[in-house]
C-alpha positions as CSV (number, residue, x, y, z in Angstrom):
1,X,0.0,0.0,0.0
2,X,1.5,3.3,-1.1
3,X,1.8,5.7,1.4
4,X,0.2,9.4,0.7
5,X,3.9,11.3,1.3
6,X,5.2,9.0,-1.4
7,X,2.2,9.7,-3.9
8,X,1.9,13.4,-3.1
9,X,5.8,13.3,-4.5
10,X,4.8,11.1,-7.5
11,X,2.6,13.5,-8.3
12,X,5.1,16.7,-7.8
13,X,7.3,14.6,-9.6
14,X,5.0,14.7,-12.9
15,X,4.2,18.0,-12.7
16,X,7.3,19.0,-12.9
17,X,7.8,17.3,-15.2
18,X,5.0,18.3,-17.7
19,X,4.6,21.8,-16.8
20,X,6.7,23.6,-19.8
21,X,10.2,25.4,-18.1
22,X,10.3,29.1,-19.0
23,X,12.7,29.3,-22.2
24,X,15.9,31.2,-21.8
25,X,15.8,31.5,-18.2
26,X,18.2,33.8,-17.2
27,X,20.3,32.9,-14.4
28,X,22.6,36.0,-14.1
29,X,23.2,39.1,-15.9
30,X,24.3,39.3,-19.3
31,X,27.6,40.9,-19.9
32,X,28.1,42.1,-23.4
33,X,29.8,38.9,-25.1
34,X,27.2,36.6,-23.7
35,X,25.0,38.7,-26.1
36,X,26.6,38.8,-28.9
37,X,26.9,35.1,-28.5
38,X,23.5,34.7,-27.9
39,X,22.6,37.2,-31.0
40,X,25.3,35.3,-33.5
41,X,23.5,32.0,-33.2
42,X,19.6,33.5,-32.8
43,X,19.6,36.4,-34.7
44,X,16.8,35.3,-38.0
45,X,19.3,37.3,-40.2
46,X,21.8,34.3,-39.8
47,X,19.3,32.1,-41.3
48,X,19.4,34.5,-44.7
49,X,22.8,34.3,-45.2
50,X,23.8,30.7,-44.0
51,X,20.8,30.3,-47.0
52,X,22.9,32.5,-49.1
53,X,25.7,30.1,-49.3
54,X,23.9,26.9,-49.3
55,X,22.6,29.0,-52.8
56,X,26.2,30.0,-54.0
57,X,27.1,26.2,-53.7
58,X,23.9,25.4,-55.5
59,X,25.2,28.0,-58.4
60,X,28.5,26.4,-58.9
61,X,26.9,22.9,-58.9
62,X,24.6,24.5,-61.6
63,X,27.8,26.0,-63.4
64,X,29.7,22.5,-63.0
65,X,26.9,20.8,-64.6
66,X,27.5,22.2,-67.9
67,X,30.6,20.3,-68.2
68,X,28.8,16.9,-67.7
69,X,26.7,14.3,-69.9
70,X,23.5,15.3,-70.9
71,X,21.0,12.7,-71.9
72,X,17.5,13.6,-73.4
73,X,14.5,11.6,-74.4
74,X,12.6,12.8,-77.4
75,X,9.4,10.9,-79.2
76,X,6.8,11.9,-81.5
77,X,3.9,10.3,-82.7
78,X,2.5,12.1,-85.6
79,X,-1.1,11.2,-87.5
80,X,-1.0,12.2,-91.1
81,X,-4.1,13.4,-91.9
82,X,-3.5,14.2,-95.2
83,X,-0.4,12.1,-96.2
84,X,2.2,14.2,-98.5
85,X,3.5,12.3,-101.7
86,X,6.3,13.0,-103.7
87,X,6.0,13.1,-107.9
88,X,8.5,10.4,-109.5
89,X,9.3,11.4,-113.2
90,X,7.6,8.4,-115.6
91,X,10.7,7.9,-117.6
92,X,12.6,7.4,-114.7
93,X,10.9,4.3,-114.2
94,X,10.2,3.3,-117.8
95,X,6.2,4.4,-117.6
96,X,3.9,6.4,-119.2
97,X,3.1,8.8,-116.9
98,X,4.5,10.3,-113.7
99,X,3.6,8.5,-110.3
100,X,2.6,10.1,-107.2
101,X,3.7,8.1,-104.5
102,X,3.8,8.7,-100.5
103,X,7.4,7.5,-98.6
104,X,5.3,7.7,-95.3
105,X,2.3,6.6,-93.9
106,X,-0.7,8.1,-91.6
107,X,0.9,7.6,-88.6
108,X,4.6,7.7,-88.0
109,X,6.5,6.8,-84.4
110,X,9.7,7.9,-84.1
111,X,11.4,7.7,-80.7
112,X,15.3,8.8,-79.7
113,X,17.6,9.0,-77.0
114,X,20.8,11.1,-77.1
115,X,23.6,11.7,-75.3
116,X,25.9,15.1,-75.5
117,X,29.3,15.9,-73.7
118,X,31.1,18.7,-74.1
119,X,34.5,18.2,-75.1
120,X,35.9,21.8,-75.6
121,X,34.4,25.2,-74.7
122,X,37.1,27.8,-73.5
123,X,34.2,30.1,-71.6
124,X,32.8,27.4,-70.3
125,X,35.9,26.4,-68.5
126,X,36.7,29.8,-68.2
127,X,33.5,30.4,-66.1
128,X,34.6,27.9,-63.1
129,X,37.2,30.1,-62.4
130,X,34.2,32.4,-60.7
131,X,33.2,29.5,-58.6
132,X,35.1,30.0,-55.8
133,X,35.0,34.0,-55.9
134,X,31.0,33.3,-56.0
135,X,31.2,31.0,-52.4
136,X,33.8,33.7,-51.5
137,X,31.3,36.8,-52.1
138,X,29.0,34.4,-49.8
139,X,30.9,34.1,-46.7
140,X,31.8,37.5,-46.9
141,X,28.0,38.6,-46.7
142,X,27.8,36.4,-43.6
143,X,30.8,37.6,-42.1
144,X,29.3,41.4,-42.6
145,X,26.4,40.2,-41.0
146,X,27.7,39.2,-38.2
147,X,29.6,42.5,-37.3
148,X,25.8,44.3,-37.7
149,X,25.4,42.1,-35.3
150,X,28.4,42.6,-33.0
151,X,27.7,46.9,-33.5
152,X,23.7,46.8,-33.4
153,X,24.0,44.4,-30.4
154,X,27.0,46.8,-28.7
155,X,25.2,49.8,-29.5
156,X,21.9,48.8,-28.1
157,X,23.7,47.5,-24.7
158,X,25.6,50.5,-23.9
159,X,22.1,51.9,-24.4
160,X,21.1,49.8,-21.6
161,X,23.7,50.6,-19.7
162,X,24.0,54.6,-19.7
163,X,20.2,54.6,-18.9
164,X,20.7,52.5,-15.7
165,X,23.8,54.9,-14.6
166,X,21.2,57.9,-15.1
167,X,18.5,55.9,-12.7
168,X,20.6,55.6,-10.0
169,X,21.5,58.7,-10.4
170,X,18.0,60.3,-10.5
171,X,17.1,57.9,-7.8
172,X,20.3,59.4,-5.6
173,X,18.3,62.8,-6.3
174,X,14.6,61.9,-5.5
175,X,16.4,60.7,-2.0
176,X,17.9,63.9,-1.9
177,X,14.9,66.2,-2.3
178,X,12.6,64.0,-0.4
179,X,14.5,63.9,2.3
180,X,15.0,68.0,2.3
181,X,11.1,67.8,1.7
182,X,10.0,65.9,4.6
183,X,12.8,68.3,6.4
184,X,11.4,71.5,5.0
185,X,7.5,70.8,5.9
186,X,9.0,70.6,9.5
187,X,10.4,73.9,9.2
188,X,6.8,75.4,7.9
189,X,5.1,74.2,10.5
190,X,8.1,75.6,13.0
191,X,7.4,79.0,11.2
192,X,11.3,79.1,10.4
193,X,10.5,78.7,6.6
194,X,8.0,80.0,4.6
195,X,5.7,77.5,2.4
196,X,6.8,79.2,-0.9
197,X,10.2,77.8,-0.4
198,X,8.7,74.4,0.8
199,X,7.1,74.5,-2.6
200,X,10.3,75.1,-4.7
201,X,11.6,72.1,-3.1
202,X,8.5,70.2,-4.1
203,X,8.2,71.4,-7.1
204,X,12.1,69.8,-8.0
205,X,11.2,66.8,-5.9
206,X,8.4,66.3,-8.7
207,X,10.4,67.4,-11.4
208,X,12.9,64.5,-10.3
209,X,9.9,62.6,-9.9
210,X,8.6,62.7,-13.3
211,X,12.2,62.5,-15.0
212,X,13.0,59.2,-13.2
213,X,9.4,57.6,-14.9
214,X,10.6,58.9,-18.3
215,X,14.1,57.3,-17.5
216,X,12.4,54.0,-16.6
217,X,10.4,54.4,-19.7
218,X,13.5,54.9,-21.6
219,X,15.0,51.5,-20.4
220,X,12.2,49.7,-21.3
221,X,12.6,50.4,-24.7
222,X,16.3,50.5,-24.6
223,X,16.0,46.6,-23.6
224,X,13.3,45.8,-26.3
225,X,15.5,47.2,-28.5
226,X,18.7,44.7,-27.3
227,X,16.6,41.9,-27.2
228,X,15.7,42.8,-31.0
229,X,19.2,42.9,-31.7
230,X,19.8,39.7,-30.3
231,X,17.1,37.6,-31.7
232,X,15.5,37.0,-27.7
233,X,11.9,37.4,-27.7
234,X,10.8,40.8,-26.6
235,X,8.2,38.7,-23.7
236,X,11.4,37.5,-22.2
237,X,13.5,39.5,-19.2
238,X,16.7,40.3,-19.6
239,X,19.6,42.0,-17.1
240,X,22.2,43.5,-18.1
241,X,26.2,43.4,-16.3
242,X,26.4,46.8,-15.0
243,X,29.8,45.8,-14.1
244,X,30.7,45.9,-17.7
245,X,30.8,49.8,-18.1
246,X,34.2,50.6,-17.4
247,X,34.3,54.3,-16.5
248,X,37.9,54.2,-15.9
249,X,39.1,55.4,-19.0
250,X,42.4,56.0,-20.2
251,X,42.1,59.6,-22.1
252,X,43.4,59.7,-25.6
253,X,46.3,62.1,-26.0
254,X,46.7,62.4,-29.8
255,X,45.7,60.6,-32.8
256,X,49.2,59.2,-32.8
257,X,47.7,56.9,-30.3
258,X,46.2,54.8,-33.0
259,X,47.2,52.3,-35.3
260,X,47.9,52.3,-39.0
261,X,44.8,52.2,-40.5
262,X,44.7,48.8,-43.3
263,X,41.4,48.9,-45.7
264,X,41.4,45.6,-46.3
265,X,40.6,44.8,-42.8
266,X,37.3,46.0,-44.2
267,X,34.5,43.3,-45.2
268,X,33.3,45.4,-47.2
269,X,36.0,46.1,-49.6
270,X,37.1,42.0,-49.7
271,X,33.5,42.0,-51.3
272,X,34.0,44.6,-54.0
273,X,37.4,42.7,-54.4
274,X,35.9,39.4,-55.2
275,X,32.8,40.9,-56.8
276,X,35.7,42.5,-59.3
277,X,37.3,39.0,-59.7
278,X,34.4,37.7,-61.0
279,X,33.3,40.9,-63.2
280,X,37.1,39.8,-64.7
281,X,36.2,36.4,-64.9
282,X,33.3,37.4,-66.8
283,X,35.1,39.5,-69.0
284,X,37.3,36.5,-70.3
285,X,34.1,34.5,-70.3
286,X,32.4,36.3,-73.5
287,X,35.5,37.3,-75.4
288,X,36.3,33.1,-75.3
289,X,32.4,32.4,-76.6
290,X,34.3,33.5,-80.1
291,X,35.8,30.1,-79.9
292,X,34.8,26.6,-81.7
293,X,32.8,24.4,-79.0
294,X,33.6,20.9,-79.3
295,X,31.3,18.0,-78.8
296,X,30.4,14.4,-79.2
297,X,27.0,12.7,-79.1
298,X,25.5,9.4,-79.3
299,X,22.3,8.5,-80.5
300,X,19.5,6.2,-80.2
301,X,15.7,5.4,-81.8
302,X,13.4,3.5,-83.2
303,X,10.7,4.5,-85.8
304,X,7.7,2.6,-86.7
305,X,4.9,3.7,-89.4
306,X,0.9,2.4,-90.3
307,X,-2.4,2.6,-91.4
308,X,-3.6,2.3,-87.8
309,X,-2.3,4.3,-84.9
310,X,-1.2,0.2,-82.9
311,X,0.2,-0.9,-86.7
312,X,3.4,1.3,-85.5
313,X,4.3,-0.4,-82.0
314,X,4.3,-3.5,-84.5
315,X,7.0,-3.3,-87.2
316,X,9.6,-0.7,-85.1
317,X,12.9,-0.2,-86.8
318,X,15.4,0.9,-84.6
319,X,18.8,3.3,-85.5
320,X,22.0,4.6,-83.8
321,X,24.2,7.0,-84.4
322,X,27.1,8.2,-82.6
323,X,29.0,12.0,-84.1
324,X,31.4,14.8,-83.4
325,X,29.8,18.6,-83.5
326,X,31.1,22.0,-83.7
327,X,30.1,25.1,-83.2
328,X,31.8,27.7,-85.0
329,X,31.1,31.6,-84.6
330,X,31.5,33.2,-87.7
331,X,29.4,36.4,-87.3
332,X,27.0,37.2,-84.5
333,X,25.8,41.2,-85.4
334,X,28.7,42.2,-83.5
335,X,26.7,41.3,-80.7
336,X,29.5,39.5,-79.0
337,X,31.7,42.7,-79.0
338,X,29.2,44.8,-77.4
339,X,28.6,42.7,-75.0
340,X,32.8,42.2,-74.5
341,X,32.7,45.8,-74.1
342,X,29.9,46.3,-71.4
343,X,31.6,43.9,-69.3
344,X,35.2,45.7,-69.7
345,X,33.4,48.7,-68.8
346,X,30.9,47.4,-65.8
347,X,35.0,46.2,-64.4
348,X,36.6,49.7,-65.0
349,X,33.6,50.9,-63.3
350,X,33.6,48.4,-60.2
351,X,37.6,49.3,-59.9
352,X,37.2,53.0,-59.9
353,X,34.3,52.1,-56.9
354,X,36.4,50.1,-54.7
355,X,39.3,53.2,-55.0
356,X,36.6,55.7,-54.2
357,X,35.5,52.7,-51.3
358,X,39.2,52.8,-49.9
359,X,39.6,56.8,-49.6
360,X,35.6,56.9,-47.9
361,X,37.0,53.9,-45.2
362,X,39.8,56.2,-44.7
363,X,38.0,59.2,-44.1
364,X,35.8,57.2,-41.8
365,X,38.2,55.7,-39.9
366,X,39.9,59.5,-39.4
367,X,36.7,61.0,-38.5
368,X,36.3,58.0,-36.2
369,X,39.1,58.9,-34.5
370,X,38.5,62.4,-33.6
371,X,35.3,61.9,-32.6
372,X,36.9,59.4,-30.2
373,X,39.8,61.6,-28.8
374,X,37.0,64.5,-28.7
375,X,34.7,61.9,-26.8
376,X,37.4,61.2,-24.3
377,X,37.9,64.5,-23.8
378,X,34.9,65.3,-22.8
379,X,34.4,62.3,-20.6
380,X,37.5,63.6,-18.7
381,X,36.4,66.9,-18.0
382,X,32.9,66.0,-17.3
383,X,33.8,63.3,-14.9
384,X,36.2,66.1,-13.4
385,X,33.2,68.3,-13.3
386,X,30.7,65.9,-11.8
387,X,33.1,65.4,-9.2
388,X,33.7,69.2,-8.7
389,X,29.3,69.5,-8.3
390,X,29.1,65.9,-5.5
391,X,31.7,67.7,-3.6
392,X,30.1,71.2,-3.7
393,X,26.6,69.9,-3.2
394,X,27.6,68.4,-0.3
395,X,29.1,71.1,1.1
396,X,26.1,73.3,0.3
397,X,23.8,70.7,1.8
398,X,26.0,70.8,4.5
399,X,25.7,74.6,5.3
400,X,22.2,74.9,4.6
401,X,20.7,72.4,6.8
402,X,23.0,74.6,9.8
403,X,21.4,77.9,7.8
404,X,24.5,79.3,7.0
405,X,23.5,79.4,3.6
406,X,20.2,80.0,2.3
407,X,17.7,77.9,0.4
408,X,18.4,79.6,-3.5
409,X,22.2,78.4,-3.1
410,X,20.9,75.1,-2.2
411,X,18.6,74.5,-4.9
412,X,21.3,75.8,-7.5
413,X,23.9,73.8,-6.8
414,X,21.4,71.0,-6.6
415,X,20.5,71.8,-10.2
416,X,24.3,72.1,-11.7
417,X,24.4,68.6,-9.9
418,X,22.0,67.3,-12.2
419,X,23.2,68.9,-15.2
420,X,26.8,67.6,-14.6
421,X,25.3,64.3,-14.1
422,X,23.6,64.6,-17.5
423,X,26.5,65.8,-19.2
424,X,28.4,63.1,-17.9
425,X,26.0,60.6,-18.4
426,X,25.9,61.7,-21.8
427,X,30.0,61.4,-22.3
428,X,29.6,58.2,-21.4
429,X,27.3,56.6,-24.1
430,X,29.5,59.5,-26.9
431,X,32.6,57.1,-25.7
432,X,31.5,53.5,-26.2
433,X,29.5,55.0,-29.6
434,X,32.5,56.7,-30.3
435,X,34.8,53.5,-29.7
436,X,32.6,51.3,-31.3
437,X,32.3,53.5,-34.3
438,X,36.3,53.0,-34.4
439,X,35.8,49.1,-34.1
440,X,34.0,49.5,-37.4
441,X,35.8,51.9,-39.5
442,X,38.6,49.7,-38.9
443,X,36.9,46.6,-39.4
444,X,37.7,45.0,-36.2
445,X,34.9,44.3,-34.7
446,X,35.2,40.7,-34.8
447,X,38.4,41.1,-32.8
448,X,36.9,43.6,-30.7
449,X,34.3,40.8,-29.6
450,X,36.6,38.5,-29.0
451,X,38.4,40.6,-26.8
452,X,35.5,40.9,-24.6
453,X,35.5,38.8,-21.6
């Protein structure tokens, strides 16, 4: 007899497990690689170009083919309805008179299998030479995709990040002014403060107030937007490692800082490159259709003709052949040349882009730079700054609640306090937008992610 403790945990037992587990339960926050991770196997996009190559392997099989056996069934049955005859001259067969005769009859079968193999065709041979610049141009996609994944992802988690660091701060203020506001109602009803100077008070606690919902707001989307990014589904939580935001920065004394600066670190230029390749290729491909094309065949049938459409299946005769063809190109309307000549020009044309490509991913990677020294810069000074505003603030508070100082100093240092925590909230997410801008001009990001711990 089973006893009711053990059934009751039977029963727990089951339900656990049947009842569905929450997917993706997050067990601690998520630092930045563990979501790029996460958005480099989930995000859909990955599907698309994974696809993408599957496809450019399915081209060169496609291309590949051509070189191979081709084998073809043909058959016709054909009813006569009026059967033609041919005239045969009357002396050529010692008559009278000429004789119409028919060489067929009403209904005719004719049935044929035949091979062909290509023995010689310079642009087709020519053409496989694209094959591995078209698998190339693939990966390449992928590869690009992956660092919109790396920035979009980085981008929307510093995001994240900056709008927790203004929370807490704005939290640290409400504290501040409802403190000073349950303070100052005591001194209204003391009679030592007057309730218009309560109210100012009030009226910043609720400013505060009302800034702090906004910021809350703002994170909300902040994460939908990460979890976009990423591929997570939006109905899913997700913390972020505030311990990831490094505010210990090293300022940037000169652009001399930097490395050399390589465009072909790009992904986007090792496209153009092997899109170019195969413009080339292409190029080579119709000047070489000029060419004879060489082939042999082989060839199988049987015919069978009668009054009656079965009389044919009775009496078939069957024939084989086997040949050599070519194809010579004697004239073509010039057609060939033009053609010759809007490839040549569709390559000087992609050449001339990848140049122009080179001196824009210089000038981005430049501009990237300033905007990085200029955004450490200002990080410095507004750090320096916030600083300078805790320290008076406190001071302020300090002399104010012992009324050495009056209520207008303490409200304005209370509001340059809040501004210098803007501004420096504000350096903050310029710097890692800034850096990560850098990342890309250079085309590092896959080394910056890796970098990551």
């Amino acid at each position: 007899m089973i006893s009711i403790n053990k059934l009751i945990l039977v029963v727990s037992t089951l339900l656990t497990l049947l009842i569905p587990k929450e997917p993706h339960a997050q067990e601690k926050p998520y630092s930045l690689k563990v979501c790029i991770d996460y958005g480099l196997e989930n995000h859909r996009s990955n599907k698309v170009y994974k696809n993408n190559i599957l496809k450019a392997d399915a081209q060169i099989r496609e291309g590949a083919a051509a070189y191979l056996p081709k084998v073809n069934l043909k058959g016709t049955f054909d009813d006569n309805l009026k059967v033609q005859k041919s005239v045969i001259p009357g002396e050529a067969i010692g008559a009278a008179e000429d004789r119409e005769i028919a060489f067929t009859k009403q209904f005719n079968l004719n049935v044929s299998a035949q091979l062909d193999q290509t023995v010689y065709d310079q642009s087709l041979i020519t053409s496989f030479k694209a094959h591995k610049y078209i698998r190339k141009e693939a990966e390449l996609n992928k590869e690009l995709n992956d660092e919109d994944i790396i920035y979009n992802i980085s981008t929307a988690y510093y995001e994240v990040l900056v709008s927790l660091e203004q929370i807490n701060y704005l939290t640290e203020d409400l504290k501040t002014y409802k403190e000073q506001v349950e303070v100052s109602n005591l001194k209204v009803r003391k009679g030592v403060l007057t309730e218009i100077d309560a109210n100012k008070i009030e009226v910043n606690y609720r400013n505060t107030l009302s800034q702090l919902n906004v910021a809350k707001n703002t994170l909300k989307v902040s994460k939908n937007q990460l979890k976009y990014e990423m591929g997570l589904p939006l109905e899913l939580p997700i913390e972020v490692d505030t311990t990831s935001l490094d505010l210990n920065i090293t300022p940037l004394a000169s652009t001399d800082d930097f490395e050399v600066f390589n465009p072909t670190q790009r992904t986007n230029y090792n496209i153009s490159n092997a899109q170019i390749e195969q413009l080339y290729i292409d190029e080579q491909r119709l000047k070489y259709k000029g060419l004879p094309k060489i082939g042999v065949y082989a060839r199988y049938g049987t015919v069978g003709f009668g009054d009656e459409p079965n009389e044919t299946f009775k009496g078939l005769n069957d024939y084989a052949a086997i040949g050599l063809s070519a194809q010579i190109p004697l004239f073509t309307g010039f057609s060939k040349k033009a053609q010759v000549q809007q490839a040549h020009y569709e390559l000087l044309n992609a050449q001339e882009n990848i140049a122009l490509d080179k001196e824009n991913y210089t000038l981005e990677y430049e501009n990237a730079k300033n905007q990085l020294l200029q955004a450490s810069g200002n990080l410095e000074n507004d750090k320096r700054t916030l600083e300078l505003s805790q320290s008076t603030f406190k001071a302020t508070s300090l002399q104010y609640n012992k009324g050495v100082t009056d209520l207008t100093d303490w409200l304005e240092t209370q509001r340059t306090l809040k501004e210098s925590q803007n501004n420096y909230i504000q350096s903050v997410y310029s710097y890692y937008e800034a850096l990560i801008e850098l990342e890309k001009a250079k085309g590092t990001l896959k080394s910056f992610y890796k970098s990551l711990q």
